[in-house]
Structures are given as C-alpha cells and as structure tokens.
DRENDO-1510 file (C-alpha; in Angstrom, 1 decimal, always signed):
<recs>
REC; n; res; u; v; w
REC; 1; UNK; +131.9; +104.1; +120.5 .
REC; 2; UNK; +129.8; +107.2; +120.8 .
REC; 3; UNK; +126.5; +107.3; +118.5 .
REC; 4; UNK; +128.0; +111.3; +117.5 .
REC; 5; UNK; +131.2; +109.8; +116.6 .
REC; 6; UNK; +130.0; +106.9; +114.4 .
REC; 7; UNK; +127.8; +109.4; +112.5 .
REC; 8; UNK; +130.8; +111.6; +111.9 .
REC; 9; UNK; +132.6; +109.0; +110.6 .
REC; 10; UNK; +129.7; +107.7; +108.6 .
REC; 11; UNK; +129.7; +111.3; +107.2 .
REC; 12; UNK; +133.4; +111.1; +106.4 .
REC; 13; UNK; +133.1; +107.9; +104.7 .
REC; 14; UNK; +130.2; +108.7; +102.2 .
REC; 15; UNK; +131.8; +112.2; +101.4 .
REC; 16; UNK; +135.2; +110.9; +100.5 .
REC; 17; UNK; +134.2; +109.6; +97.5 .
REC; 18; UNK; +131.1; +112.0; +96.1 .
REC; 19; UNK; +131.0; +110.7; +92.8 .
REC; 20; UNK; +129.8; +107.0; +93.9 .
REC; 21; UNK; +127.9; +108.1; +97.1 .
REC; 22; UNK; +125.7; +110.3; +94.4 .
REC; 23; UNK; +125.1; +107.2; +92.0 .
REC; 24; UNK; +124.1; +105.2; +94.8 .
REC; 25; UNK; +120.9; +107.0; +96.1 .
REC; 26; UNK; +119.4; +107.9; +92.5 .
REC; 27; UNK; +117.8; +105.1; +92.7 .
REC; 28; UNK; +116.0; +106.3; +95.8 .
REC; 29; UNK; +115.9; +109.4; +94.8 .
REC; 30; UNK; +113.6; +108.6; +92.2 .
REC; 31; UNK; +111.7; +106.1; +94.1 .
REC; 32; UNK; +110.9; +108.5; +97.1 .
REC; 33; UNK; +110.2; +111.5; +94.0 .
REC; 34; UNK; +107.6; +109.0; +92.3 .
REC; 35; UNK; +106.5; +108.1; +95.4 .
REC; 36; UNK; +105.9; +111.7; +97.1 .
REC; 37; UNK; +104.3; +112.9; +93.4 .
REC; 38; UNK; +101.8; +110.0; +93.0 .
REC; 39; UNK; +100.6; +110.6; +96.6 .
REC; 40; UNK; +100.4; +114.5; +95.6 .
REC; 41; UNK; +98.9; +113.9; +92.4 .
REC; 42; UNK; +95.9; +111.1; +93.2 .
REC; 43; UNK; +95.1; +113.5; +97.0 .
REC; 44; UNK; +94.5; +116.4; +93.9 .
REC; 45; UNK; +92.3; +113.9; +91.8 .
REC; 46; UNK; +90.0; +113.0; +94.7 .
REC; 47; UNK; +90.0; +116.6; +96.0 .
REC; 48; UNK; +88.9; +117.5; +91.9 .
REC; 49; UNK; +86.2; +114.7; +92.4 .
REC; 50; UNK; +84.8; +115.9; +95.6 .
REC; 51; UNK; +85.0; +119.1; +94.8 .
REC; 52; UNK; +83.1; +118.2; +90.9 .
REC; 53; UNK; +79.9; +116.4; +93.1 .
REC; 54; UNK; +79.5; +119.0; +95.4 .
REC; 55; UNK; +79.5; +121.6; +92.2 .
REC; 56; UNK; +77.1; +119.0; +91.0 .
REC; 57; UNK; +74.9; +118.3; +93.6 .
REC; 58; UNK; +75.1; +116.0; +96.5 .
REC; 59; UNK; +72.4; +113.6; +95.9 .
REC; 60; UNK; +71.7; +114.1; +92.6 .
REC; 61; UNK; +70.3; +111.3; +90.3 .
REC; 62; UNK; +70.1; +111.9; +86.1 .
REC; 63; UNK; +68.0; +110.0; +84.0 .
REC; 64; UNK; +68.7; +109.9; +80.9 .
REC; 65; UNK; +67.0; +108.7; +77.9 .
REC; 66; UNK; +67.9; +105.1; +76.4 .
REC; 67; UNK; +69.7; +104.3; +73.0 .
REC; 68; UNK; +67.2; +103.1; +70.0 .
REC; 69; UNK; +67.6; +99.5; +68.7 .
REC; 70; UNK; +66.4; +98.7; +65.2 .
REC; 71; UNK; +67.2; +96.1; +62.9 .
REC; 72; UNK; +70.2; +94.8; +65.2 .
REC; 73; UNK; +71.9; +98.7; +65.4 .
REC; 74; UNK; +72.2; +100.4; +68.7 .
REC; 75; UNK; +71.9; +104.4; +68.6 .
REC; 76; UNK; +73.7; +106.6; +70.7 .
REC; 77; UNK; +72.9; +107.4; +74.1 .
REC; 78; UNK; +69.5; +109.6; +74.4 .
REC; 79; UNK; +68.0; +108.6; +71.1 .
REC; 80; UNK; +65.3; +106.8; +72.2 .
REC; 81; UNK; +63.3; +110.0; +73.7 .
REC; 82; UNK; +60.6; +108.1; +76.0 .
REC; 83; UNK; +61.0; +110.1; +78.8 .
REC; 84; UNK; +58.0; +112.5; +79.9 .
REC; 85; UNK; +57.2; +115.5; +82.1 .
REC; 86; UNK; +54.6; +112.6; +84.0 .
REC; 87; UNK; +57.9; +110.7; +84.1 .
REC; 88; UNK; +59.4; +113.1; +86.2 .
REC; 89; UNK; +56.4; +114.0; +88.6 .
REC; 90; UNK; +55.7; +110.2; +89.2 .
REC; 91; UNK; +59.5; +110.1; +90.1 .
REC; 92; UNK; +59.3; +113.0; +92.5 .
REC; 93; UNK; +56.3; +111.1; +94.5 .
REC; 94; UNK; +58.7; +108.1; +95.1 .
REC; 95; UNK; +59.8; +107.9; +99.1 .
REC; 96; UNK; +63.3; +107.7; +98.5 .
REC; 97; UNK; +63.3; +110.7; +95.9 .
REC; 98; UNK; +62.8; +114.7; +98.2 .
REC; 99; UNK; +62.9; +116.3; +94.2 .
REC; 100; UNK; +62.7; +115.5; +90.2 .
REC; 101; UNK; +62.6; +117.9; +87.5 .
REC; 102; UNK; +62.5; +117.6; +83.6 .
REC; 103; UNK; +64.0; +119.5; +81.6 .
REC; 104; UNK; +64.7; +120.6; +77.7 .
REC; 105; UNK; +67.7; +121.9; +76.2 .
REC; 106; UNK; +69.4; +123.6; +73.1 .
REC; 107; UNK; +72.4; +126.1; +71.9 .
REC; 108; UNK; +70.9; +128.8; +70.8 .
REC; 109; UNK; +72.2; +132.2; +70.0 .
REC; 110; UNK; +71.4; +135.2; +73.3 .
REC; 111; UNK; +71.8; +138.8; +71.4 .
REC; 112; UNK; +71.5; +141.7; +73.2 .
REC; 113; UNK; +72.4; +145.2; +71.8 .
REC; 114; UNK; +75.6; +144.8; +70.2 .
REC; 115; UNK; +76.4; +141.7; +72.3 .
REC; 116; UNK; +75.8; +137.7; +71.1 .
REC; 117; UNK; +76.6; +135.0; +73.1 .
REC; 118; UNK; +76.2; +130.8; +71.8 .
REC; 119; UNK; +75.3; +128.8; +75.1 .
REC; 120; UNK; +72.8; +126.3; +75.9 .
REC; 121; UNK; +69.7; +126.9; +75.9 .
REC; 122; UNK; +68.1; +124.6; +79.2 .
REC; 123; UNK; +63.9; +124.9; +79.5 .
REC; 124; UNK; +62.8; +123.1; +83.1 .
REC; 125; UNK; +61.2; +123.8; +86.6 .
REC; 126; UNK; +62.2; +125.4; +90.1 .
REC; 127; UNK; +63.1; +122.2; +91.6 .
REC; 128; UNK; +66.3; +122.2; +89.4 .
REC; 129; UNK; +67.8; +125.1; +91.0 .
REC; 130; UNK; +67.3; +123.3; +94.6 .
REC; 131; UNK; +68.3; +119.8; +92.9 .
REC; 132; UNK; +71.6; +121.1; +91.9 .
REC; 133; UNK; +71.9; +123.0; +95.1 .
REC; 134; UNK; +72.5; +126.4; +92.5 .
REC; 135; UNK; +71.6; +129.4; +94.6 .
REC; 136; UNK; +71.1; +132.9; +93.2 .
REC; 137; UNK; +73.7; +135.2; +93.0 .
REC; 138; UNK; +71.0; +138.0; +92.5 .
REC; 139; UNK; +67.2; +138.0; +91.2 .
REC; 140; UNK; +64.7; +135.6; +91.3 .
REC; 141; UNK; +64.2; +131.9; +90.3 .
REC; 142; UNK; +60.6; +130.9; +88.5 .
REC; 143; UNK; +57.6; +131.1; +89.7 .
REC; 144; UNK; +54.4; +128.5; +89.1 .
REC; 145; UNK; +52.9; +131.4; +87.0 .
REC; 146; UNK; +55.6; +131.5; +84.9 .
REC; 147; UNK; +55.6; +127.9; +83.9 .
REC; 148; UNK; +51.7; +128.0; +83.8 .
REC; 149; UNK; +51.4; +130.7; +81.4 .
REC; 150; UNK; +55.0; +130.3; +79.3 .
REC; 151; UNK; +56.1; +133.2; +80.4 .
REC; 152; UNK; +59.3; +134.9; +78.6 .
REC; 153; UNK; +61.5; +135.6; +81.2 .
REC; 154; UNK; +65.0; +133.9; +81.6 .
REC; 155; UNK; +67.8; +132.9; +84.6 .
REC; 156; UNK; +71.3; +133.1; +83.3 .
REC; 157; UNK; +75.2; +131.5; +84.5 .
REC; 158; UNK; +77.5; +134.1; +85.4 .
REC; 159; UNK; +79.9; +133.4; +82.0 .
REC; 160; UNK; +77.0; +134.3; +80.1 .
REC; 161; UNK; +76.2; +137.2; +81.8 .
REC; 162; UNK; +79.6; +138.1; +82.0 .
REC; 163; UNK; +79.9; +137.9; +77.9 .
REC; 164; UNK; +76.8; +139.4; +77.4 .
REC; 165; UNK; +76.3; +142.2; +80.0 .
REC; 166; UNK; +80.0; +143.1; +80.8 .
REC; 167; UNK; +79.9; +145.3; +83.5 .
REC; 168; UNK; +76.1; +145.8; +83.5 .
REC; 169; UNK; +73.5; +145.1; +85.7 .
REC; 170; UNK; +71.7; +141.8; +83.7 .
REC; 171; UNK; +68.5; +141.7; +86.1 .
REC; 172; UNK; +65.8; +143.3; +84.4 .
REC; 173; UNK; +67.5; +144.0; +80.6 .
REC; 174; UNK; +65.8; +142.5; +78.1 .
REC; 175; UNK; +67.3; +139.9; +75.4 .
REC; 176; UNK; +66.7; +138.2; +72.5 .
REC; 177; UNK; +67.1; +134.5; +71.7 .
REC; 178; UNK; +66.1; +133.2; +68.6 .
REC; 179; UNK; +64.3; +136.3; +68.1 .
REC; 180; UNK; +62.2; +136.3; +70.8 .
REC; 181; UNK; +62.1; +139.0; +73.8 .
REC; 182; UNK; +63.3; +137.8; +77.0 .
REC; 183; UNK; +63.7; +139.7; +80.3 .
REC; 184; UNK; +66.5; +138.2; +82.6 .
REC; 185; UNK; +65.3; +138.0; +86.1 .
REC; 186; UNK; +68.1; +136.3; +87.9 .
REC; 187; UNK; +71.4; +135.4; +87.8 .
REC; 188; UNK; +73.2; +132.3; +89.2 .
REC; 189; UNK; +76.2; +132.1; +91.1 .
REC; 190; UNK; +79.2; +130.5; +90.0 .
REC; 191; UNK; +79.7; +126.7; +89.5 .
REC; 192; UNK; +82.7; +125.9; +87.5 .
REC; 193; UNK; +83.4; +123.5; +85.7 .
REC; 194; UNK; +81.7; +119.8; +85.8 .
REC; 195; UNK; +83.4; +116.4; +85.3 .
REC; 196; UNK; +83.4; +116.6; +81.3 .
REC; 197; UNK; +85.4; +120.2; +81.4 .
REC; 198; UNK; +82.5; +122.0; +80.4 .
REC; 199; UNK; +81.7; +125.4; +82.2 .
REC; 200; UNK; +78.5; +125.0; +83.8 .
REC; 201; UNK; +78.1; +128.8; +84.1 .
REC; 202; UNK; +77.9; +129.3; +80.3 .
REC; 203; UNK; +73.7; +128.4; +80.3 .
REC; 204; UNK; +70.6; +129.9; +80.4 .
REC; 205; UNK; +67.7; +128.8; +81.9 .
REC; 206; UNK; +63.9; +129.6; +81.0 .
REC; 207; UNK; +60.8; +127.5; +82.3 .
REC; 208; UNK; +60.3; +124.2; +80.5 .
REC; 209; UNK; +56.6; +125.2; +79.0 .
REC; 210; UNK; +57.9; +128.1; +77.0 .
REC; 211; UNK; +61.4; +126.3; +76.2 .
REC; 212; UNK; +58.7; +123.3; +74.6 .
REC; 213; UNK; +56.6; +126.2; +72.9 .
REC; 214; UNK; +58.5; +129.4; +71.7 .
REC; 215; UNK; +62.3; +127.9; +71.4 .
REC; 216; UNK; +63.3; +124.5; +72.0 .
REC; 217; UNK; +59.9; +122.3; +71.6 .
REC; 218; UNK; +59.6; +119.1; +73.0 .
REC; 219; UNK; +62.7; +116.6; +73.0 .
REC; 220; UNK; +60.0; +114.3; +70.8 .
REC; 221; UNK; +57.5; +115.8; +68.2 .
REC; 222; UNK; +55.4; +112.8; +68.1 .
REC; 223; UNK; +55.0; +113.1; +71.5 .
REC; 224; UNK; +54.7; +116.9; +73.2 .
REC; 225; UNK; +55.3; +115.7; +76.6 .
REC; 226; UNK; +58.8; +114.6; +76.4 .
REC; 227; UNK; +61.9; +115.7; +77.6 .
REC; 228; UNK; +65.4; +115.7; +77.2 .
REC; 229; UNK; +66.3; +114.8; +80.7 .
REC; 230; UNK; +65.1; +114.1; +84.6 .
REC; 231; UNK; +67.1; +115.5; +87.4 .
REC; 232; UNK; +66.2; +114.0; +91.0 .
REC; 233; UNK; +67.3; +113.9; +94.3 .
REC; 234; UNK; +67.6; +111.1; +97.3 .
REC; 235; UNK; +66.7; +112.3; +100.6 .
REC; 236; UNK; +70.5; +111.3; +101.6 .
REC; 237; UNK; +73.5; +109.4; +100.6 .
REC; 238; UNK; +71.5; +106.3; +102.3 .
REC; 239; UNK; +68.7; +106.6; +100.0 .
REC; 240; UNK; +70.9; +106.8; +96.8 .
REC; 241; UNK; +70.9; +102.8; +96.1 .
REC; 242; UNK; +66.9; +102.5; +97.2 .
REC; 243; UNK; +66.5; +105.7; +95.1 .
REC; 244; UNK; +67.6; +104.4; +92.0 .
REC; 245; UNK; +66.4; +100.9; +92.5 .
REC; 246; UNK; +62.9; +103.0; +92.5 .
REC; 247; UNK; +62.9; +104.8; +89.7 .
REC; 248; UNK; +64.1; +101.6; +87.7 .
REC; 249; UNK; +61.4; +99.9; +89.0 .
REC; 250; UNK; +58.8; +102.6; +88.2 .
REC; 251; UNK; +60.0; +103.7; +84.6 .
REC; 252; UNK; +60.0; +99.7; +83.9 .
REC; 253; UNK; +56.6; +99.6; +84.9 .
REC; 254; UNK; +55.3; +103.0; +82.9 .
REC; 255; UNK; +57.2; +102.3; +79.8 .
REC; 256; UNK; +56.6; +98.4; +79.8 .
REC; 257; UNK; +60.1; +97.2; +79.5 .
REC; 258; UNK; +61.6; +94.5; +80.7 .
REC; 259; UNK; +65.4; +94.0; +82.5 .
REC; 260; UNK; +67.9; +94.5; +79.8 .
REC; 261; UNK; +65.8; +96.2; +77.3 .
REC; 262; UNK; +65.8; +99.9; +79.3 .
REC; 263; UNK; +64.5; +103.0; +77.4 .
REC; 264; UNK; +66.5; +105.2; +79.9 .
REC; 265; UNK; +69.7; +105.2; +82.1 .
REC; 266; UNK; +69.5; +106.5; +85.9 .
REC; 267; UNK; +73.7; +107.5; +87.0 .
REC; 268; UNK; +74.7; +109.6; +90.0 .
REC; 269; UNK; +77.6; +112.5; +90.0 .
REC; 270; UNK; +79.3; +110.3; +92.0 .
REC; 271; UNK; +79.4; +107.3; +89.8 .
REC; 272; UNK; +80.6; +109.1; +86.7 .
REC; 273; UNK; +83.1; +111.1; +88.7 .
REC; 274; UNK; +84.4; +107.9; +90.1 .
REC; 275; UNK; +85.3; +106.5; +86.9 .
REC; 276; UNK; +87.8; +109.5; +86.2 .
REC; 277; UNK; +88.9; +108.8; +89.8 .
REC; 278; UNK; +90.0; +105.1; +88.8 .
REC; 279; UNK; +91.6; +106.3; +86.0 .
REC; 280; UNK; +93.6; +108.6; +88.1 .
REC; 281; UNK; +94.3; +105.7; +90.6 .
REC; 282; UNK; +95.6; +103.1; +87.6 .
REC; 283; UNK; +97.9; +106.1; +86.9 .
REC; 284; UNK; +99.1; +106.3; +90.7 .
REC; 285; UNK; +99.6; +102.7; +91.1 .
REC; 286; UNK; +101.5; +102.6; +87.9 .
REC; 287; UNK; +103.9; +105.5; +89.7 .
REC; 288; UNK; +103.8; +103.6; +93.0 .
REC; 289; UNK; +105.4; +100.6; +90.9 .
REC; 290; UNK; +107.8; +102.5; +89.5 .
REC; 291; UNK; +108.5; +104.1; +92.6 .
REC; 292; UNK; +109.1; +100.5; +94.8 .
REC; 293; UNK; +110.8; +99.2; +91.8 .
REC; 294; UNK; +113.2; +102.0; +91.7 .
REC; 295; UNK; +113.3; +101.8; +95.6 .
REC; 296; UNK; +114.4; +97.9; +95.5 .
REC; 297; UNK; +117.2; +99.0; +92.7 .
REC; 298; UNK; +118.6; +101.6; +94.9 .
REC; 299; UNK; +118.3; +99.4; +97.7 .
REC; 300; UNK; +120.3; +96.1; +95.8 .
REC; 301; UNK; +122.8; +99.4; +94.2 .
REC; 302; UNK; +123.6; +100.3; +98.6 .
REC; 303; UNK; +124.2; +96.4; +99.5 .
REC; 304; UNK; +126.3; +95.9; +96.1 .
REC; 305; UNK; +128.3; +99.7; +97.6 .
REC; 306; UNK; +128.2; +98.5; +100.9 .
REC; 307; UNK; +130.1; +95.1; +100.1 .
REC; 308; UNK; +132.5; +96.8; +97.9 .
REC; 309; UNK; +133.2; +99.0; +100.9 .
REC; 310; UNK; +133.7; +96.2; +103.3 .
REC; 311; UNK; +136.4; +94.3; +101.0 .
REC; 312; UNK; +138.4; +98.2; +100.3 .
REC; 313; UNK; +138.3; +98.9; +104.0 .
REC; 314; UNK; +139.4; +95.9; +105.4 .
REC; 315; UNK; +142.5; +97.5; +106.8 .
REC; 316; UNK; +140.5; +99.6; +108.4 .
REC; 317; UNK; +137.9; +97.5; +109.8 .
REC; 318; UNK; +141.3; +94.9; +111.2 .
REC; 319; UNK; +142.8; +97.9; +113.0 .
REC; 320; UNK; +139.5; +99.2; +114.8 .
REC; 321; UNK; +138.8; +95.8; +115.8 .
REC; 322; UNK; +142.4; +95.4; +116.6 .
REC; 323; UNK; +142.5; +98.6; +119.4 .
REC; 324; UNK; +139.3; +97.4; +120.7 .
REC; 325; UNK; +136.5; +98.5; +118.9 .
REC; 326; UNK; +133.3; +95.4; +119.3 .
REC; 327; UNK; +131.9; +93.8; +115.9 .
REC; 328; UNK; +128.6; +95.5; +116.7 .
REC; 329; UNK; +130.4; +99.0; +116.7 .
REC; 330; UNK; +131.4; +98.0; +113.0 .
REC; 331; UNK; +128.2; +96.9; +112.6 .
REC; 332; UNK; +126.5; +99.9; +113.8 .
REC; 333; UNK; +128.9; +102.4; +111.5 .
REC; 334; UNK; +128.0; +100.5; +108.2 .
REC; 335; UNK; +124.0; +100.7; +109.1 .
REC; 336; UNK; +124.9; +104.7; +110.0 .
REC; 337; UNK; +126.6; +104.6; +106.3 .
REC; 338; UNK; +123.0; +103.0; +104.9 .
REC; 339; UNK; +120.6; +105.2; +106.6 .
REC; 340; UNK; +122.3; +108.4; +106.0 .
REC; 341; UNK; +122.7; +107.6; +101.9 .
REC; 342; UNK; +119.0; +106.9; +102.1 .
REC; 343; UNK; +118.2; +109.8; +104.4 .
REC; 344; UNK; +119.6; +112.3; +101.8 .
REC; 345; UNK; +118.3; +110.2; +98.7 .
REC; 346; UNK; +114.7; +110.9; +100.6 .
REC; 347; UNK; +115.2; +114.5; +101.0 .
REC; 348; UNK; +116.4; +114.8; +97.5 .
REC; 349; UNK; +113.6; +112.7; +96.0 .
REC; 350; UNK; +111.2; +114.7; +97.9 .
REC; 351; UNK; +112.2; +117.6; +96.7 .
REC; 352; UNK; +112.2; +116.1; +93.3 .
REC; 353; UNK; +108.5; +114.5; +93.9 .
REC; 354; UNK; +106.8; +117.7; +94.6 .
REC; 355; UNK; +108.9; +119.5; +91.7 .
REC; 356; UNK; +107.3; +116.9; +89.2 .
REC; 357; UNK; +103.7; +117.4; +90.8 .
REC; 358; UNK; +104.2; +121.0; +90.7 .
REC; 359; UNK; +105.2; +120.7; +86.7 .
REC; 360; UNK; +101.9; +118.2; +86.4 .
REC; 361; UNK; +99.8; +120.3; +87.9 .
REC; 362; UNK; +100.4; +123.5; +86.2 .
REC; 363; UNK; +101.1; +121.8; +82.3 .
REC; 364; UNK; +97.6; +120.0; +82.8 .
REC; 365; UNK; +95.7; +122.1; +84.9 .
REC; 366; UNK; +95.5; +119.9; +87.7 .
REC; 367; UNK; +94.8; +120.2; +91.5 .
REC; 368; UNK; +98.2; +118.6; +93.3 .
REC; 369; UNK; +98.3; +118.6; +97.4 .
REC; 370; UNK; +101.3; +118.4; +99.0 .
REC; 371; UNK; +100.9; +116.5; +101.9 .
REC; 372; UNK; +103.9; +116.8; +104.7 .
REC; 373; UNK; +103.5; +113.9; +106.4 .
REC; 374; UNK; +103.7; +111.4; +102.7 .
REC; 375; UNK; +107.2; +113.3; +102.4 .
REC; 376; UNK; +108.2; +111.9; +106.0 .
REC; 377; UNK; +106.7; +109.1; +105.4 .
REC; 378; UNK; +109.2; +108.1; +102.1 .
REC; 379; UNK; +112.1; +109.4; +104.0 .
REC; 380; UNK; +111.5; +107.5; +106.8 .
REC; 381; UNK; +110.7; +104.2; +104.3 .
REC; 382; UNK; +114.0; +105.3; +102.5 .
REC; 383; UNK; +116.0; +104.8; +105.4 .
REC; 384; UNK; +114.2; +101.6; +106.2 .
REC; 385; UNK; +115.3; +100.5; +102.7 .
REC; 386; UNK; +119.1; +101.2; +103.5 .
REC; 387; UNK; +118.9; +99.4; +106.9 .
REC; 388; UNK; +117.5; +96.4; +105.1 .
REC; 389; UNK; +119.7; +95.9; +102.2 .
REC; 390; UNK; +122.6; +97.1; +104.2 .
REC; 391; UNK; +122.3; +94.7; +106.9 .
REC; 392; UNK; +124.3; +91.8; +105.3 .
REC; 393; UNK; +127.4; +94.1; +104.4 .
REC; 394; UNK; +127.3; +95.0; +107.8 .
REC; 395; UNK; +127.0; +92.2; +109.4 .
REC; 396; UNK; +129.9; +90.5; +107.2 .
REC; 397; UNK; +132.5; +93.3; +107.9 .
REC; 398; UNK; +131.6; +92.6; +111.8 .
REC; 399; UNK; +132.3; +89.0; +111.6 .
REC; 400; UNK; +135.7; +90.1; +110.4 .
REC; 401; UNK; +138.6; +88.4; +112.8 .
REC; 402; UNK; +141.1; +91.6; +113.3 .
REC; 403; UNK; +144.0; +88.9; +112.3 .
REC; 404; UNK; +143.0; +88.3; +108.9 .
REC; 405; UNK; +141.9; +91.3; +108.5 .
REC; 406; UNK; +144.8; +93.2; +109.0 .
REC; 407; UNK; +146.7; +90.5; +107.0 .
REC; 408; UNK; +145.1; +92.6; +104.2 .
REC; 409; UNK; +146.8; +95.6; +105.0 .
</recs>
C-alpha cells in the first residue's frame, strides 16, 4: 500500500470521530505548550541577565561593607563601615584589579526653579564612570581638580534630567541640592534598570570629597575616610576569581581579620544576577516536569485509543488482511494514526506555548524569545511520543489472523 494512501486513510480514521481524536492529544497539547513556553520563558531570563551585567559592567567587582556583631546580634549588611578611600586605592594597585573607586551615597532632594526631583545622591571618582562602562551622553566627567578642591559641580542620569530639566538643555544650569549651588556638567546616557528593578538613571553623581564635605559626609563620622562602597574592575573574565581572592586577601590583612570574621563582602554582577537566573531555571524545570508528565499522559491516553481502535475495527483490519493487505501495512496505518494525532497535538500546543509566554511576558514585564527551532523540536518529540506508545496497538492489530478476525464481523 502507497505511503499517500495510508495517510489518507489515517486522516479518515482520526476525523470520523472528532470528539475522541480531540481528547486524545490534550495531553500533548499541553505537554508540547509547557514545553515550547518554558523554553521561551528561561531563553528571556538569561537574555534579561546578560543583558543586566553588561548594563552593569562586565568585570565589575563591589565591596561592600560587612554586618556588625555585638553581644551575639548580627546587623544588617553594610553596618559595619570599615571600608576607606586607602581601601580602594590599595585595591586598585592589585595585578588582577585595571580600576577601584569609592564612593558615598544619599537621597537627597535636586530643586531647580520650579522643578524637585528625590534621587540618590552618589559622591566618588572618575574611575567609576569607566568601571561601570557609563559613557556620556553629553558634557564632561570629573576632573582631578575637582575632587582636589571639592568642587560643586554635578553629573546626572538621564531620568533625573528628564524630571528636572524637561526639554532643556541640563549642561551648564545650575541646581540646588540640599541647598547648596551646583552646576551640572554632564549627563549620562541611559542604563536601565539593574537586577533589583531599580532605574539606574534616576542618580546624580558629584566627586567623593565634596559629597564627604558639603552633602553626604563620610559613611563613618568617627572615621572621615570611609566610604559607603568600592567599585573595581578585573582586567578580564579570567582575572575575576584571582581578582577577588586578592582583595580578600588584602582587606584581611589591612583590617586584621581573620577567615570568617570579614568586615566587608566582595560579589560580582554576575553572581548576584545568577541567583535570579536559578530561580528562573527552578521555575522552568518545574514546567519541563509538567510538560513530560503531561507528555507521558497523552502518550498512555493514544495507546489506551489505539487499543480501543484495534478491538472496534477488527472487521476491518480481517478484510484488509483478507484481500491481501501484509500485517506491516496494518502496522504501518496505526503508527500514521499515532504520529498524525501527535503531529497536530504539537502544532496546537505550540501555538498554545507561545500564547502563554506571550501572556507572561506582557502581565510581568518579562523578556520571552521565541525560538523556531524549540517549536520543531516538541513537534517532532510529539510525534516520537505517538510512535512509542502506539507501537504495541499496532503491532497487536498486525498479528491479527484475517480468520478470526473476520469471525468478528
């Protein structure tokens, strides 16, 4: 028998009874739909990540200051301020390490005319700008003279000069924050928004010495030299680990602290953005579960079909055998039968799959790729399914003898 003709009658067969042949794929329906939206779902979630370090910075190291200890009760995260300026400049002469700057930082209140805008307030150094890999969109960064002699001048993000300035030209204007005159002298271009949902555009940057003296002070006021943070650099993604090992070894030694008993915390962008990439992954696996569970259903649903078939087409299956048709032709029709059920379950739960991702993506505001070849890719798993699960109903309406089968009739 022709391949044409035993997919015609496969066609035939599945379409005379709608109702049944329906029921029978939702079960791969919704294992190829959970399958083709986790795929869609975790590509967006490592795209967000990539795209959140390079927004960050590619090598970019953050040392943080450690949590106090007293009398058995640990403080939050950056309240033991140990860190110093000297800190940062001993970190920046390390060989794995091309950059480090400290830095201060606030909210503080930018008027300017009728305008006010509440943002942070961040006092530090030029290196920061190359650090974060933060170009200009217009003006100029800081100058040596300006950190030298505190000068008032100010860089802000583009949401701040957006809120403040509207359709003005901010370069040049002069502001006030917390009362003191400030001329902007650059603006940055835009970043988005980090790993923690926060719009890194809405800052404003001044240099560190007149953040310490005229806004912010010093992250300590015991100790003038302190800061809130260090922001460094490795020379490349092979230096990270050595990097880090470095500056653990170095603070240990200036602070005197032992293993365990850190006053500071050194993380990478790509560590902290890799922990909302597992949780993204823990969600995918749970879909994948869901989706090979629900595949193995609708797979068990097609043999359970498939047999019921066999014993109401007996008569059938006695006369074909009976005007010469071989076992294998039988054979051969059933696994048609399988495949084509899956085939459209596939489609269908494709189309389903990137329906869902498209709902997730716009109700949460997240990135979703649809990827072509993870849609063939279930289809053509679908179909696998149907030939597997279909094979014994297949092979027992073959082994038929056209005698007893027609008995039936």
């Amino acid at each position: 028998m022709k391949i044409a003709d035993a997919i015609r009658m496969a066609l035939t067969a599945l379409m005379g009874n709608p109702v049944r042949t329906l029921l029978t794929m939702l079960g791969v329906v919704v294992g190829v739909g959970c399958m083709v939206s986790m795929v869609a779902i975790g590509a967006g979630a490592q795209a967000r990540v990539s795209e959140q370090i390079r927004a960050f910075g590619a090598h970019v190291l953050l040392v943080n200051p450690g949590a106090n200890n007293r009398n058995g009760v640990r403080g939050a995260v950056g309240s033991r301020l140990t860190l110093t300026g000297d800190d940062a400049r001993a970190i920046a002469r390390l060989p794995s390490v091309a950059l480090a700057a400290p830095s201060v930082f606030g909210v503080a209140q930018i008027v300017y005319g009728a305008s006010n805008w509440s943002t942070t307030i961040n006092g530090t150094v030029p290196d920061h700008f190359d650090i974060r890999e933060w170009p200009l969109l217009k003006g100029r960064t800081f100058s040596q003279d300006d950190i030298q002699s505190a000068a008032k001048v100010a860089i802000i993000g583009s949401k701040a000069a957006e809120e403040l300035f509207k359709t003005e030209e901010p370069v040049g204007k002069v502001v006030r924050i917390l009362s003191t005159p400030f001329t902007i002298i650059g603006v940055l271009s835009e970043k988005g928004v980090n790993g923690s949902g926060q719009n890194q555009d809405d800052v404003a940057f001044v240099p560190i010495s007149t953040a310490t003296l005229r806004l912010i002070g010093s992250a300590n006021s015991v100790n003038r030299d302190t800061v809130g943070y260090i922001l460094a650099s490795a020379r490349s993604d092979e230096a990270m680990a050595s990097a880090i090992t470095q500056i653990e070894d170095l603070l240990r030694q200036r602070h005197r602290t032992r293993v365990g008993d850190d006053d500071f915390t050194v993380t990478t962008a790509a560590a902290t953005m890799a922990a909302q990439e597992a949780s993204t992954r823990t969600i995918s696996i749970l879909l994948g579960s869901i989706a090979a569970v629900s595949l193995i259903v609708g797979g068990i649903s097609i043999m359970n079909i498939m047999l019921v078939c066999v014993t109401e087409r007996t008569s059938e299956i006695g006369l074909r055998l009976a005007v010469g048709a071989r076992p294998r032709d039988i054979r051969r029709q059933f696994l048609l039968e399988a495949m084509a059920l899956c085939g459209a379950g596939g489609i269908l739960g494709v189309m389903l799959g990137y329906a869902a991702a498209f709902i997730v993506g716009t109700k949460f505001d997240w990135p979703i790729l649809l990827q072509p070849e993870a849609a063939i890719a279930a289809v053509i798993l679908a179909g696998g399914v149907g030939v597997f699960f279909a094979w014994y109903p297949a092979c027992r309406a073959a082994a038929l003898q056209p005698v007893a089968a027609l008995r039936a009739v």
